[in-house]
KOLMARPA-528788 format. One record per residue (C-alpha): residue in three letters; x, y, z. Coordinates in steps of 0.1 Angstrom, whole numbers, plus 5000, padded with zeros to 4 digits. Layout:
ALAXYZ...
end
This chain:
UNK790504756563UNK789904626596UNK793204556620UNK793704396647UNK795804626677UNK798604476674UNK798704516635UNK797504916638UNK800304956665UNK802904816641UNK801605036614UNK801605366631UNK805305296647UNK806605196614UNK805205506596UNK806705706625UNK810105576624UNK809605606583UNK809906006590UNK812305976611UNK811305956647UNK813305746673UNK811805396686UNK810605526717UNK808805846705UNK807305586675UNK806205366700UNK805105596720UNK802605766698UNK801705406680UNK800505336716UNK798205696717UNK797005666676UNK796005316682UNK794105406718UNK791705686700UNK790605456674UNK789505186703UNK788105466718UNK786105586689UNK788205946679UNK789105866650UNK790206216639UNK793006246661UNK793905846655UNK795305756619UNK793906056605UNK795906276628UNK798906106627UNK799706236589UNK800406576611UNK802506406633UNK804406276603UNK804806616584UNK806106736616UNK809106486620UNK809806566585UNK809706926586UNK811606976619UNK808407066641UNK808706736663UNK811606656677UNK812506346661UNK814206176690UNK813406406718UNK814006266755UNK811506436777UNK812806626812UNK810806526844UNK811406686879UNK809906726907UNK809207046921UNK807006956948UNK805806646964UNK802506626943UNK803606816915UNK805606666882UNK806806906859UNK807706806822UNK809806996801UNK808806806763UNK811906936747UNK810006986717UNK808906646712UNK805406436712UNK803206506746UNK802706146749UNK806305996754UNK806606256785UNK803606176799UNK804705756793UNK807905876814UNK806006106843UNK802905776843UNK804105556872UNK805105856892UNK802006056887UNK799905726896UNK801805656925UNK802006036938UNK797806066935UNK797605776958UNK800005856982UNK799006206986UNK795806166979UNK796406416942UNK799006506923UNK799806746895UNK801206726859UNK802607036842UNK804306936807UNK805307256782UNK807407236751UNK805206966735UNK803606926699UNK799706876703UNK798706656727UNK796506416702UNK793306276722UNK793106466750UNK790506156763UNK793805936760UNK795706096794UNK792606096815UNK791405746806UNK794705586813UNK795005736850UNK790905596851UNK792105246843UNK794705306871UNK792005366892UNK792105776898UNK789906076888UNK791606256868UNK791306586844UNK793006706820UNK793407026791UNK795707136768UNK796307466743UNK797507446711UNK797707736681UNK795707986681UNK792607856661UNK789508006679UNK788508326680UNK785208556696UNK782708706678UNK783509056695UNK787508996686UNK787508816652UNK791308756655UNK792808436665UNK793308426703UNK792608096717UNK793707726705UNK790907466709UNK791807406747UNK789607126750UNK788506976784UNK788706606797UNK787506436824UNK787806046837UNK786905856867UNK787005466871UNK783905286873UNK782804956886UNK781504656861UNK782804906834UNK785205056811UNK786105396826UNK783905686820UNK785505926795UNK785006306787UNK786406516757UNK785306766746UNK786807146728UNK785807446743UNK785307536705UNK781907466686UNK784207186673UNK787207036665UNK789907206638UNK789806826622UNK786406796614UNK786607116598UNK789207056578UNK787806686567UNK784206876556UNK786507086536UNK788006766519UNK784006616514UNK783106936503UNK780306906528UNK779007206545UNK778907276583UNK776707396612UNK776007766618UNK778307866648UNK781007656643UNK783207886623UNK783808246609UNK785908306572UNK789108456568UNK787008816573UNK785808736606UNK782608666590UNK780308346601UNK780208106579UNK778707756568UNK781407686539UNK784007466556UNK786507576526UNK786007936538UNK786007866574UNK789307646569UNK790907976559UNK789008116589UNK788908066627UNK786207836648UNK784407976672UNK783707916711UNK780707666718UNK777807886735UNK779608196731UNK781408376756UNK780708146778UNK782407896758UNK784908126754UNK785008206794UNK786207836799UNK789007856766UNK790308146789UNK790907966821UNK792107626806UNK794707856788UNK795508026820UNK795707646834UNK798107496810UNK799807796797UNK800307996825UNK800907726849UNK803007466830UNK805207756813UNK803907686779UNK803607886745UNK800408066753UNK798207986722UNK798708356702UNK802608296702UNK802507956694UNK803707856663UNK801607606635UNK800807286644UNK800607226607UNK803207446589UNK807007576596UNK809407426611UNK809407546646UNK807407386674UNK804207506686UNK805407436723UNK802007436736UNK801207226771UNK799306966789UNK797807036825UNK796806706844UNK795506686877UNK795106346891UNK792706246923UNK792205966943UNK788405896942UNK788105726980UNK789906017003UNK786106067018UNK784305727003UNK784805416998UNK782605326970UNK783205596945UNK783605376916UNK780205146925UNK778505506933UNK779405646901UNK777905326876UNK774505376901UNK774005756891UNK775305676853UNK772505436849UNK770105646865UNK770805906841UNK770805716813UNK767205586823UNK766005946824UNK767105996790UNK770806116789UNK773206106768UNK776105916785UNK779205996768UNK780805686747UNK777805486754UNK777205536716UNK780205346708UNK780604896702UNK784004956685UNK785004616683UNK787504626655UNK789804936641UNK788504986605UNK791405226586UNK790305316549UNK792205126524UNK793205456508UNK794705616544UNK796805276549UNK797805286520UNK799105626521UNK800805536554UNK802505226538UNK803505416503
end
């Protein structure tokens, strides 16, 4: 079905406040489910939200969790989650971190406590619309592992990046430092389709293509250890900076009743402390790229309406 944004909003709040979340935490993650699907992630959109949904319902979200900010230095904003979503507590650091950034130029957001953070893209491109550089990672439960380990060390500590641009929507990076994402794993595993060699090892530590077996398994780090090189320090980043669970001692995102209280490390810049015309500089080399051939992430997408299967919405609404 195709909805309008208003209409998916109202949707994913009600569904929210269906399992027993509090207005502002439902509207608050309404706002972040509806914002992947404009921006084309549609597995951590409505198809993510079902986790969200099992966790207010089992006790691993918060239902009605009022986020603790502070500030321990001038361009720092700590977060304590207090168990709840990632997204109301960065709603309720937003202004301050925007402000902070272009006052002194950057600013810092440690957040701990938190559920997963959804689309990582969804922190970086709102400080881009606001007119600031700005990148972001996260942890989550351990789901990644190395080929020399085998044993689940790492979540999927994915990697964002966003800058404003002129005559243009901001430009956008997300991306796991995993082959791929734990959802599209698990959705193969629902088609019964199979998936690329690399992505995954089985519950024996052996790589596999079956995404039943590597659903039981672990995924693996994209290019090898150096993919698993960058997992490390974004877990050093958000988990050993923001105070979070590191990723081995965090509990399931997806079963239990206790909260993975993982993290979310932003650092926000402003792009004109040394020139003026970042954002006109920045479309110039984007175009020049993408007429030598590159891939220019997003450019792929023309989403113009968010189309939600029948059978999901309805599953929502039931």
């Amino acid at each position: 079905m195709r909805l309008e944004t208003q209409e998916a909003h109202d949707i994913a709040r009600r569904a929210a406040v269906k399992a027993g979340a509090s207005h502002e935490v439902a509207n608050a993650l309404a706002k972040a489910v509806v914002s992947a699907e404009w921006a084309g992630s549609r597995a951590v959109g409505f198809a993510h939200l079902f986790d969200y949904l099992d966790g207010f319902v089992k006790g691993r979200i918060a239902k009605d969790a009022k986020p603790e900010v502070t500030f321990p230095a001038p361009a720092a904003i700590a977060v304590d989650a207090k168990c709840g979503i990632a997204q109301l507590g960065f709603d309720l650091a937003f202004a301050e971190l925007v402000q902070r950034a272009k006052t002194y130029g950057v600013t810092v957001l440690l957040q701990s406590n938190s559920f997963t953070v959804g689309e990582l893209g969804y922190y970086t491109r709102r400080l881009a619309e606001a007119g600031l550089v700005a990148i972001a990672t996260t942890n989550a439960t351990a789901q990644m592992t190395t080929l020399e380990s085998r044993k689940a060390v790492y979540g999927t500590n994915p990697l964002s990046f966003g800058a404003p641009r002129a005559g243009a929507k901001p430009f956008v990076i997300d991306q796991a430092s995993s082959a791929t994402a734990f959802v599209n794993v698990r959705q193969a595993a629902e088609r019964g389709d199979p998936i690329p060699e690399g992505w995954a090892v089985d519950a024996q530590g052996n790589p596999t293509t079956d995404a039943r077996e590597a659903v039981k398994g672990l995924l693996l780090a994209f290019g090898g250890a150096r993919g698993a090189n960058i997992a490390m320090m974004l877990e050093f980043l958000v988990a050993g900076m923001a105070g979070s669970n590191w990723s081995m001692d965090a509990p399931s995102f997806a079963e239990g009743s206790e909260s993975p209280g993982v993290g979310l490390f932003v650092l926000a810049i402003k792009p004109d402390l040394v020139v003026e015309d970042f954002t006109a500089r920045l479309s110039s080399q984007i175009e020049r790229l993408a007429a030598q051939g590159v891939r220019i992430p997003g450019s792929h997408l023309n989403v113009t309406e968010i189309d939600v299967p029948e059978e999901l919405l309805k599953k929502l609404e039931g």
